[in-house]
VOTOR-119783 format. One record per residue: y, z, x of N, C-alpha, C in turn; residue in one letter. Coordinates in Angstrom, 1 decimal. Atoms other than C-alpha are relative to their C-alpha. Layout:
// residues N
<pt n_y="Y" n_z="Z" n_x="X" ca_y="Y" ca_z="Z" ca_x="X" c_y="Y" c_z="Z" c_x="X" residuo="A"/>
...
***
This chain:
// residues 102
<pt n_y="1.1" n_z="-0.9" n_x="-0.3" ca_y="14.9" ca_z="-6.0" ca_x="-8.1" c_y="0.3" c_z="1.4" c_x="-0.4" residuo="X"/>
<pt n_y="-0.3" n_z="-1.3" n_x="0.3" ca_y="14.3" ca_z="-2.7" ca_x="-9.5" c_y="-0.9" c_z="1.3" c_x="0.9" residuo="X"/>
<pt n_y="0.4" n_z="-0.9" n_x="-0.9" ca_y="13.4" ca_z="0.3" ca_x="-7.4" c_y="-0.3" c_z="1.4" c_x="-0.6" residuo="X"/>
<pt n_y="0.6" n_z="-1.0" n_x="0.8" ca_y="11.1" ca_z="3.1" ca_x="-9.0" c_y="-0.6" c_z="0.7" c_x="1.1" residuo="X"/>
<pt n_y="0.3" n_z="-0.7" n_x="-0.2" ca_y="10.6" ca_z="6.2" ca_x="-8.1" c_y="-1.5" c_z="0.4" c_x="0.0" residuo="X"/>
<pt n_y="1.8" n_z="-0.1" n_x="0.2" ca_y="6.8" ca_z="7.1" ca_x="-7.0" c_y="-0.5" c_z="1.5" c_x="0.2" residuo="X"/>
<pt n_y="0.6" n_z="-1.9" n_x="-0.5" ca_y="6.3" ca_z="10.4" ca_x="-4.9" c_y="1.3" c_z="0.5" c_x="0.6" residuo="X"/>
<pt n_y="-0.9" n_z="0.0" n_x="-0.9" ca_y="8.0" ca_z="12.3" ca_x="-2.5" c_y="-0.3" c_z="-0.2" c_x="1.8" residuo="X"/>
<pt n_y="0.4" n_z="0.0" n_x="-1.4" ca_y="8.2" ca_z="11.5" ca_x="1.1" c_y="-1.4" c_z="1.0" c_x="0.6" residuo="X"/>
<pt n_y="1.2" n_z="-0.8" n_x="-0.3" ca_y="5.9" ca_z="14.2" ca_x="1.9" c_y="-1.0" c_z="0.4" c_x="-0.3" residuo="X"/>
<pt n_y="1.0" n_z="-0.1" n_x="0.3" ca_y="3.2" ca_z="13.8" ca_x="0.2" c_y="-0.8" c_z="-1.3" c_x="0.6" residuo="X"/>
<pt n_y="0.6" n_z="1.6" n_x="-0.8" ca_y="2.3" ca_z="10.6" ca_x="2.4" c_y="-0.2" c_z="0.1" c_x="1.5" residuo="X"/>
<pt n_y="0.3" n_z="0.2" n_x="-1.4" ca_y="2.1" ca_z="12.1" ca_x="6.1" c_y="-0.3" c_z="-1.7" c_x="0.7" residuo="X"/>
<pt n_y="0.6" n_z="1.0" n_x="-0.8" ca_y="1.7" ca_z="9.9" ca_x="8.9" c_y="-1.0" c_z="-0.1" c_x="-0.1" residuo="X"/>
<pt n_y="1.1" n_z="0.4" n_x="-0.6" ca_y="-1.4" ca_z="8.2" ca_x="9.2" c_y="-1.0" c_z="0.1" c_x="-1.6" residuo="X"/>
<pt n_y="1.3" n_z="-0.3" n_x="1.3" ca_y="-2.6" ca_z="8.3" ca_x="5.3" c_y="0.4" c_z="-1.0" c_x="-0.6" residuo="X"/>
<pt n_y="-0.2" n_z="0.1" n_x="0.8" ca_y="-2.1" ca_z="7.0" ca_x="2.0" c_y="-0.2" c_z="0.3" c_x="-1.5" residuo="X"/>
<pt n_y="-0.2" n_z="-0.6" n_x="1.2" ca_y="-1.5" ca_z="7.4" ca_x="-1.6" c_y="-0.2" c_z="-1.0" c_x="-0.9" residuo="X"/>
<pt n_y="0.1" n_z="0.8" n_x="1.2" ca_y="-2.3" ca_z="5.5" ca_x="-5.0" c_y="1.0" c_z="0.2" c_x="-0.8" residuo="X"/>
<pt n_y="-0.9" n_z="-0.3" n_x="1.0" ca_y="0.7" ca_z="5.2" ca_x="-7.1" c_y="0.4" c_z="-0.8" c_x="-0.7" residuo="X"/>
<pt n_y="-0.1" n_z="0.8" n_x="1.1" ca_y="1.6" ca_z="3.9" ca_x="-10.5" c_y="1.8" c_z="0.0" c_x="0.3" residuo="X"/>
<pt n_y="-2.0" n_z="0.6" n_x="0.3" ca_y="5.3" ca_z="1.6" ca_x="-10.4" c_y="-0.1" c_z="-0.7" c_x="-0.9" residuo="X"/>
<pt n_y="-0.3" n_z="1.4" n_x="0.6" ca_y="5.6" ca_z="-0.2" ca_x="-13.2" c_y="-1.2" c_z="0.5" c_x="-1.1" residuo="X"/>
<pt n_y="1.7" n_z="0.2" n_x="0.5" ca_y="2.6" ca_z="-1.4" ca_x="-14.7" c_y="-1.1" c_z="-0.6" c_x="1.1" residuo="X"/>
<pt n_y="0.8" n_z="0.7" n_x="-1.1" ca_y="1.4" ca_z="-2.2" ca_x="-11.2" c_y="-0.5" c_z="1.2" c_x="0.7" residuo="X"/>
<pt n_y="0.6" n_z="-0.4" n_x="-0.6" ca_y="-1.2" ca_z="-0.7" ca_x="-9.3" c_y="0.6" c_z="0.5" c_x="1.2" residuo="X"/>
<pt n_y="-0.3" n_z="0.3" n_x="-1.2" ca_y="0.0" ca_z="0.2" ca_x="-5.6" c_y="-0.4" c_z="1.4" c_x="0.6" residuo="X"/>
<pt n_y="0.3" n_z="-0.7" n_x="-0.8" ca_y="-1.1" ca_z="1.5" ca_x="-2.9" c_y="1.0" c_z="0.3" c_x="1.6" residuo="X"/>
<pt n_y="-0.9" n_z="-0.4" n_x="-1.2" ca_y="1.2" ca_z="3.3" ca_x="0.1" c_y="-0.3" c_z="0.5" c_x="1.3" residuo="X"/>
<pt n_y="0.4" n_z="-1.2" n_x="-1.6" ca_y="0.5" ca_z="3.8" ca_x="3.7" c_y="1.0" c_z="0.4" c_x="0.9" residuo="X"/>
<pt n_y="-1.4" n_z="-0.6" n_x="-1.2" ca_y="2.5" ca_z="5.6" ca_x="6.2" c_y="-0.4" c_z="-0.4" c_x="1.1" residuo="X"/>
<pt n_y="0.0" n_z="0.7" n_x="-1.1" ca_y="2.2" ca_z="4.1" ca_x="9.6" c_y="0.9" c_z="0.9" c_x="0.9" residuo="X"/>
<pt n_y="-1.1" n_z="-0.6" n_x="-0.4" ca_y="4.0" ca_z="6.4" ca_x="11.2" c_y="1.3" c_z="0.1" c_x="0.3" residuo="X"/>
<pt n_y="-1.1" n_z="-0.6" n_x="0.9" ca_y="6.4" ca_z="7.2" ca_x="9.6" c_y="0.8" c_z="-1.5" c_x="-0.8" residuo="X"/>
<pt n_y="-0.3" n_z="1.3" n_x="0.8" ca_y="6.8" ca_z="3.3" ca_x="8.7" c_y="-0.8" c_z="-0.2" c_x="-1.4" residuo="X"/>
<pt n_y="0.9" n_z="-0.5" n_x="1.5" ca_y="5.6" ca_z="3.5" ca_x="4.5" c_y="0.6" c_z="-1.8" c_x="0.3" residuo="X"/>
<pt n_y="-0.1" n_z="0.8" n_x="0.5" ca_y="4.4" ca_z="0.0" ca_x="3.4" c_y="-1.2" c_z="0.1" c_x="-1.3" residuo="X"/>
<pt n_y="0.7" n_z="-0.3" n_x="1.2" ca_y="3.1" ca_z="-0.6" ca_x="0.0" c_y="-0.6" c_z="-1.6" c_x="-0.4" residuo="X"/>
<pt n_y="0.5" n_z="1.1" n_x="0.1" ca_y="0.7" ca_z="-3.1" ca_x="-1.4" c_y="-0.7" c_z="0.1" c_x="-1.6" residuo="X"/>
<pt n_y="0.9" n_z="-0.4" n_x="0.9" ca_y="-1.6" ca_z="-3.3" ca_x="-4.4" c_y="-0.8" c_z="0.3" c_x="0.1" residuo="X"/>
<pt n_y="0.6" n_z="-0.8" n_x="-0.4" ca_y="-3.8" ca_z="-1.2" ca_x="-4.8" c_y="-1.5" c_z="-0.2" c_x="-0.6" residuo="X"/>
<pt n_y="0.9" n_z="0.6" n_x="1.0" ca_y="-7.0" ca_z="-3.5" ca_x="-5.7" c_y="-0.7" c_z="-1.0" c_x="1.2" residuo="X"/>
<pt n_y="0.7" n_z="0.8" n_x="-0.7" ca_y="-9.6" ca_z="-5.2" ca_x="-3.4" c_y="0.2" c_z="-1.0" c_x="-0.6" residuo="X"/>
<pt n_y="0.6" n_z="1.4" n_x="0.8" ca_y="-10.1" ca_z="-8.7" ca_x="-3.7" c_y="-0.9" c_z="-0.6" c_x="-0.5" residuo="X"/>
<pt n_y="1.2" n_z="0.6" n_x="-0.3" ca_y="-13.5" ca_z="-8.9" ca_x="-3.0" c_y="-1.0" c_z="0.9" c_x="-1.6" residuo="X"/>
<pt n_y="0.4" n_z="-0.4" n_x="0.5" ca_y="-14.5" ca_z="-6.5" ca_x="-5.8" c_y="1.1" c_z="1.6" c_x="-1.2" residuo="X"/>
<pt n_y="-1.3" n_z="-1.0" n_x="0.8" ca_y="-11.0" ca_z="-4.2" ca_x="-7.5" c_y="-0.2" c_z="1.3" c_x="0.5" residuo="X"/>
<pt n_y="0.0" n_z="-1.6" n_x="-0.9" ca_y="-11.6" ca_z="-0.9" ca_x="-5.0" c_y="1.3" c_z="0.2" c_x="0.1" residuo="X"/>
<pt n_y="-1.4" n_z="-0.7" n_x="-0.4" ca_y="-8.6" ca_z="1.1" ca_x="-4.7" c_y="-0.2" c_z="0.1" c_x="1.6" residuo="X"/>
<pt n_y="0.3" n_z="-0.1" n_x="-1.8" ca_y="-7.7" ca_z="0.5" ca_x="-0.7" c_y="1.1" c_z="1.3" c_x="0.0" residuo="X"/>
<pt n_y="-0.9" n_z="-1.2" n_x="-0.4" ca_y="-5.4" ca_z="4.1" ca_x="-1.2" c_y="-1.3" c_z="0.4" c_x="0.5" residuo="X"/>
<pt n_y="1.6" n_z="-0.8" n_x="-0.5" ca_y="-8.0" ca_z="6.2" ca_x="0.9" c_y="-0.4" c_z="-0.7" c_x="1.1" residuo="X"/>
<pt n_y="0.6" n_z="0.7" n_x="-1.1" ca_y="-9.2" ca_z="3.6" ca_x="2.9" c_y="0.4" c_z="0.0" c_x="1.5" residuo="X"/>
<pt n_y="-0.7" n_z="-0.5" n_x="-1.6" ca_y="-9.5" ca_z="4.0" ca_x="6.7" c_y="0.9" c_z="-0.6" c_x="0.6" residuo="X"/>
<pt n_y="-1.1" n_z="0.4" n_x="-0.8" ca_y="-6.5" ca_z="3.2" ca_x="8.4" c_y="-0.2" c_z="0.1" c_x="1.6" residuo="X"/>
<pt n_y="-0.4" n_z="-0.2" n_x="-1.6" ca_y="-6.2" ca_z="1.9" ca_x="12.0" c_y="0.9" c_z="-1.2" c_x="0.2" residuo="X"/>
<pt n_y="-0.7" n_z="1.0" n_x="0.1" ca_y="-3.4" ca_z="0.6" ca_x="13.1" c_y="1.0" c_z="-0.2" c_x="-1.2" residuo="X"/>
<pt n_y="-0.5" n_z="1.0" n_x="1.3" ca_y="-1.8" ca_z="-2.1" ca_x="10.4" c_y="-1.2" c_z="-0.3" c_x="-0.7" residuo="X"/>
<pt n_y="1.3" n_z="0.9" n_x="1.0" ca_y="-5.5" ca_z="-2.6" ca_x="8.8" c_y="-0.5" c_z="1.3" c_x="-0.6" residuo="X"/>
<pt n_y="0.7" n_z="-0.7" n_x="0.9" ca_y="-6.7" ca_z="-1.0" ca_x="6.0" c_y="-1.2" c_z="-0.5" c_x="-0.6" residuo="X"/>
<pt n_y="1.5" n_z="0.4" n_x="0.4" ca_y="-10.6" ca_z="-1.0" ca_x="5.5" c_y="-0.6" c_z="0.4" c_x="-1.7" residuo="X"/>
<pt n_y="0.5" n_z="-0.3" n_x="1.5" ca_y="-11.8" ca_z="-1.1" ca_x="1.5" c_y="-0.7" c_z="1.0" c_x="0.3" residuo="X"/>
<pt n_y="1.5" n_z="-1.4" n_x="-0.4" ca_y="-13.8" ca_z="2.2" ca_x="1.4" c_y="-1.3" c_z="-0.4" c_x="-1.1" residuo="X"/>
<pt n_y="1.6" n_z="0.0" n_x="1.0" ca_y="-16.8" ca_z="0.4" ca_x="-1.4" c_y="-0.2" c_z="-1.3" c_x="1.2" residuo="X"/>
<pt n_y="0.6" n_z="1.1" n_x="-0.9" ca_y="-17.3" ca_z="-2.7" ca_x="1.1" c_y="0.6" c_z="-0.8" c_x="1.3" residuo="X"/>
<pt n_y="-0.2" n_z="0.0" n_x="-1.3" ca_y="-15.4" ca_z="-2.5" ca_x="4.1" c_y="1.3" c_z="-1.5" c_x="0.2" residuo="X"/>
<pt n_y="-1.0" n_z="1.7" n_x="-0.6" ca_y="-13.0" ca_z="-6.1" ca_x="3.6" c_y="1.4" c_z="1.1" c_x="0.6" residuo="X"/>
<pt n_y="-0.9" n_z="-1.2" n_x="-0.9" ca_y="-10.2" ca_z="-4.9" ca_x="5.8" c_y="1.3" c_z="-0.8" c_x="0.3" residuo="X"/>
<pt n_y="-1.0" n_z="0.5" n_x="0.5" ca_y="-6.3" ca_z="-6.0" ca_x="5.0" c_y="0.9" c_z="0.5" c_x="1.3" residuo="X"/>
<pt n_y="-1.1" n_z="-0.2" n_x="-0.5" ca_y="-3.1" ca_z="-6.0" ca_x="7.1" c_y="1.3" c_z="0.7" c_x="-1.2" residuo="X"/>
<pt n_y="-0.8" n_z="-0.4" n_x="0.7" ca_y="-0.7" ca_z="-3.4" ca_x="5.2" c_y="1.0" c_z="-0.6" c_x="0.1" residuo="X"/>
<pt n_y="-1.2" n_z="0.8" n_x="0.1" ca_y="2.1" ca_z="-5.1" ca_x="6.2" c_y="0.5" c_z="-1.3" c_x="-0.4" residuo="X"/>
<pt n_y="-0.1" n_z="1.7" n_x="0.6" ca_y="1.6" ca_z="-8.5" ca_x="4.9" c_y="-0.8" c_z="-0.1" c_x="-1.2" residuo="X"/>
<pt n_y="1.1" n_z="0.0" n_x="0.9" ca_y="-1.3" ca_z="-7.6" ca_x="2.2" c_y="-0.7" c_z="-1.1" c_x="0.6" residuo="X"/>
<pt n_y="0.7" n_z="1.0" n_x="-0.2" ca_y="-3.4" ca_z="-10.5" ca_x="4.4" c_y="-1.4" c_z="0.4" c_x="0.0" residuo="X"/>
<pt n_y="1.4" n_z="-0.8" n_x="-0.3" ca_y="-7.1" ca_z="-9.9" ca_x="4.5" c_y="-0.2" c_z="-0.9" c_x="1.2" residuo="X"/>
<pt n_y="0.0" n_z="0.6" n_x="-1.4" ca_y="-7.6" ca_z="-10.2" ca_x="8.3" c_y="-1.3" c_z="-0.9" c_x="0.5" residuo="X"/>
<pt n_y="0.4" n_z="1.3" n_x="-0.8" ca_y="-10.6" ca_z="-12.6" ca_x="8.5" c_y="0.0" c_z="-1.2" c_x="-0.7" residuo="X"/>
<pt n_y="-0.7" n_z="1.2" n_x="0.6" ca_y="-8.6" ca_z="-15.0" ca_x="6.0" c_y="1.3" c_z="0.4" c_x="-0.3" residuo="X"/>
<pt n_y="-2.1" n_z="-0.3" n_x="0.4" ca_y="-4.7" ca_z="-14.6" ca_x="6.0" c_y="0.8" c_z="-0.7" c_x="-1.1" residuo="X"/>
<pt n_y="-0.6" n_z="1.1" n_x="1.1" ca_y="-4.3" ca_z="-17.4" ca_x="3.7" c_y="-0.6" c_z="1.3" c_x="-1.8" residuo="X"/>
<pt n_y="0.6" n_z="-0.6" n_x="1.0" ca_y="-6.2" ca_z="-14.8" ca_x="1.0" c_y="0.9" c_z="1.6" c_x="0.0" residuo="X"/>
<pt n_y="-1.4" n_z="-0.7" n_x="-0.1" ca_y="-3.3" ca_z="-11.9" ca_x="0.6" c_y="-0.2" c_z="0.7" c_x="-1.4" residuo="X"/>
<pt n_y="-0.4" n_z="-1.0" n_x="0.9" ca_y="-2.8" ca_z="-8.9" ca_x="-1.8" c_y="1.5" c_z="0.2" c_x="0.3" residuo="X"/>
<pt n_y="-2.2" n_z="0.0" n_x="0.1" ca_y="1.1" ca_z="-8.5" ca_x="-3.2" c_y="0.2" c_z="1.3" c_x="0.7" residuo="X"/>
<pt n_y="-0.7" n_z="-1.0" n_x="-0.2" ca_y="3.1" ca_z="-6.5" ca_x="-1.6" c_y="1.5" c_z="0.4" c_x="-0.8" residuo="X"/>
<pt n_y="-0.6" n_z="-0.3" n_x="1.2" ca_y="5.7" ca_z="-4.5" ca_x="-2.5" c_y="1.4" c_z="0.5" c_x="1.5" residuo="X"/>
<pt n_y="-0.8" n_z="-1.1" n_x="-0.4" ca_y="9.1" ca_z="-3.2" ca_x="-0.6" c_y="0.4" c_z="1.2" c_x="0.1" residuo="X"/>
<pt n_y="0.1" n_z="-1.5" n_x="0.1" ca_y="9.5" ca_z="0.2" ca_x="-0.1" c_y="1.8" c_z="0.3" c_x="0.9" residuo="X"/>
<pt n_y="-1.0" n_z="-0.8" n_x="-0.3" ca_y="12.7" ca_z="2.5" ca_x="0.3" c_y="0.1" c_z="1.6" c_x="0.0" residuo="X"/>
<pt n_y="0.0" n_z="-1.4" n_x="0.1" ca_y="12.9" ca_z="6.2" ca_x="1.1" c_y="1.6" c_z="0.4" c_x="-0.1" residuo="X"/>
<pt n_y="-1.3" n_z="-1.0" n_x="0.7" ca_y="16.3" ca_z="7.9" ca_x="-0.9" c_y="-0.2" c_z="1.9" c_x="-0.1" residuo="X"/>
<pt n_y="0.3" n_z="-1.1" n_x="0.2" ca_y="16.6" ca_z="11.5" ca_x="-0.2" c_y="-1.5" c_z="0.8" c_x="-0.2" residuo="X"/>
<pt n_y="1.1" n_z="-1.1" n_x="-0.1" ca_y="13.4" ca_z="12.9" ca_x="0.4" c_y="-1.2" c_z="-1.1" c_x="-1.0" residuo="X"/>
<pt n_y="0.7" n_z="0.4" n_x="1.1" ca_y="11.8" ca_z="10.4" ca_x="-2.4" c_y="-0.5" c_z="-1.7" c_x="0.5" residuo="X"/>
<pt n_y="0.4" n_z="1.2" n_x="-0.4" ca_y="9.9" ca_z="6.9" ca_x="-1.7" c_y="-0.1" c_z="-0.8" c_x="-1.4" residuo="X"/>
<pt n_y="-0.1" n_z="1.0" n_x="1.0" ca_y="10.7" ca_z="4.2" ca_x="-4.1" c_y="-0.6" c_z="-1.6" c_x="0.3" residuo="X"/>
<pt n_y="0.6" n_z="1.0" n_x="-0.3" ca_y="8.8" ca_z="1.0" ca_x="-4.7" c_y="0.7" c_z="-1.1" c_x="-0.9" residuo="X"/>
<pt n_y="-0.9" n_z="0.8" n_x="0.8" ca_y="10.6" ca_z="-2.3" ca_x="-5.5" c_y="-0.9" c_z="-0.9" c_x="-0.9" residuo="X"/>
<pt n_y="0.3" n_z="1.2" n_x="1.2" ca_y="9.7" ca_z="-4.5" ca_x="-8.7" c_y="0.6" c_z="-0.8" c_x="-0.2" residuo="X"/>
<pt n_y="-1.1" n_z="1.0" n_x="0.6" ca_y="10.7" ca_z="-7.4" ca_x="-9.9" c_y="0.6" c_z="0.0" c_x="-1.5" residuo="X"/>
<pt n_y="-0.3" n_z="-0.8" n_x="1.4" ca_y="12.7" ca_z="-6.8" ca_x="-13.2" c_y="-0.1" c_z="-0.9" c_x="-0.7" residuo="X"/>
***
């Protein structure tokens, strides 16, 4: 696994997230305070970017039609078996890297 550099820690406060390009993959990063997990960044129900979307909790709500995911597992919470990739995340000196597969 290769681990690419995306932002820096502080552009991700608690309680938000961020759209960032790793790879050639979409992803999306939330902070949880102060716990960053990353996912892709692509509804299922229709390809909305869920960076932006409201956060409570572990659930992130699509901001164009409201389907509403568990960041921590990419599961969409009223089918779990139905899942967006996630992605591992590591913070190196000040910087948040997201892992790929090489």
């Amino acid at each position: 696994m290769k681990f690419i550099e995306v932002c820096a820690l502080k552009d991700i406060p608690p309680g938000t997230s961020r759209a960032v390009r790793a790879g050639a993959a979409d992803v999306a990063i939330f902070n949880m305070d102060g716990a960053l997990h990353a996912m892709e960044n692509s509804c299922l129900h229709a390809g909305a970017s869920l960076a932006g979307g409201t956060l409570c909790g572990n659930v992130v709500s699509c901001p164009a039609h409201g389907w509403r995911y568990n960041v921590t597992t990419g599961a969409l919470v009223v089918a779990p078996a139905m899942r967006v990739r996630t992605f591992p995340v590591e913070v190196n000196d000040g910087k948040v890297m997201v892992g790929m597969d090489a």
